[in-house]
N, C-alpha and C positions, 0 to 999 in steps of 0.2 A: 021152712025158712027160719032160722034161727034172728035171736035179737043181735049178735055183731057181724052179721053177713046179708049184704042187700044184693038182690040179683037181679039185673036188668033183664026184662023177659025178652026186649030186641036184640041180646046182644051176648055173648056167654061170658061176660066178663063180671069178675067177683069182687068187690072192693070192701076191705074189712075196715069198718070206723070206730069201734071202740078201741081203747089205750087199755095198756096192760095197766094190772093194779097196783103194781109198784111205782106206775108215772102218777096215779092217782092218789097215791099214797105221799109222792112228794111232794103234789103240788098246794095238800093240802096241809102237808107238813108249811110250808110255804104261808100260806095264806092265815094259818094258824097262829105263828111268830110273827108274821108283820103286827099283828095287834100289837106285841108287847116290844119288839124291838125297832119297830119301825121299818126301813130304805136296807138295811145290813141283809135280811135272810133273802128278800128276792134280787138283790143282788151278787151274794153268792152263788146263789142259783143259776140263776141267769149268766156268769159267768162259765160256773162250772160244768153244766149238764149242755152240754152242744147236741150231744146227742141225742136228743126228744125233744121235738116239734113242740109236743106238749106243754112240755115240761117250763121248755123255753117261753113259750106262750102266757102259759100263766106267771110264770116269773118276772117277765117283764110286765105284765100286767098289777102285779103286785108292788113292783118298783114302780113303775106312773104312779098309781097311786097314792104309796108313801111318800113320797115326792111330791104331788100339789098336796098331800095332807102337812107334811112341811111348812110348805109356800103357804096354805091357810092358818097354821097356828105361827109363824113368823107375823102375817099380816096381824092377826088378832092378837098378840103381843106388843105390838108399833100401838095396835087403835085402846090400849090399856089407860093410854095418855090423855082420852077423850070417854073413860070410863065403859066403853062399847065391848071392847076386846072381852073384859070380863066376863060377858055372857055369851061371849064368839067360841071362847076357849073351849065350855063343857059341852058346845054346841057340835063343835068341830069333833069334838071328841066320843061323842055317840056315835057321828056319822062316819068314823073310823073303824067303829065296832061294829057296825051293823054291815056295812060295806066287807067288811074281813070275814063274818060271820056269814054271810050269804057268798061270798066266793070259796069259803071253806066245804060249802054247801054243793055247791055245784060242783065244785071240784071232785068232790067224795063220790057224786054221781059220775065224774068223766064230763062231764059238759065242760064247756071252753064258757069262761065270765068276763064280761064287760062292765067298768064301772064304769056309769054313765058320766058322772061331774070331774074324771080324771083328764088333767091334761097328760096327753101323748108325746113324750119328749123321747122316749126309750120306741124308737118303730122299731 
């Protein structure tokens, strides 16, 4: 039994779940740029590649993402007014990097990633 082939011993049916390395290779191309560009790479993506499941997958996931990181450094720029935002900013800002960084991760393996604190506006 090989690692991209699982075989139902009830049943002779074969379902292959790993992704070729060129979807893994995009999406981590993907997940890599959102650090530096932000909502722009997974929405290209996302628009452009219709054709993998995957692909689409994590590029919309990449866009959520950017997207409430958005919506959080918008909010922490508003609360600058009240000296808070100041420390929201660099806050927000790790937690962009580390989030990108760990779906870069996953992704390099083929695993599908979930940020946990993104809101889902992209289903």
């Amino acid at each position: 039994m090989s690692d991209d082939i699982i075989e139902d011993a009830t049943s002779s049916k074969t379902e292959v779940t790993t992704t070729d390395q060129d979807e893994k290779n995009i999406a981590l191309i993907t997940w890599i740029t959102t650090i530096f560009f932000g909502f722009i790479p997974g929405l290209i993506f996302y628009l452009v590649k219709k054709d993998s499941a995957y692909i689409q997958d994590q590029a919309k996931e990449a866009l959520n993402w950017s997207i409430t990181a958005l919506f959080a450094y918008i909010g922490a720029i508003i609360l600058t007014v009240i000296i808070i935002g100041a420390f929201l900013i660099p806050i927000i800002g790790v937690v962009h990097l580390i989030f990108c960084i760990m779906g870069a991760v996953a992704t390099s393996k083929g695993d599908a990633f979930r940020v946990p604190f993104a809101l889902r506006l992209i289903k």
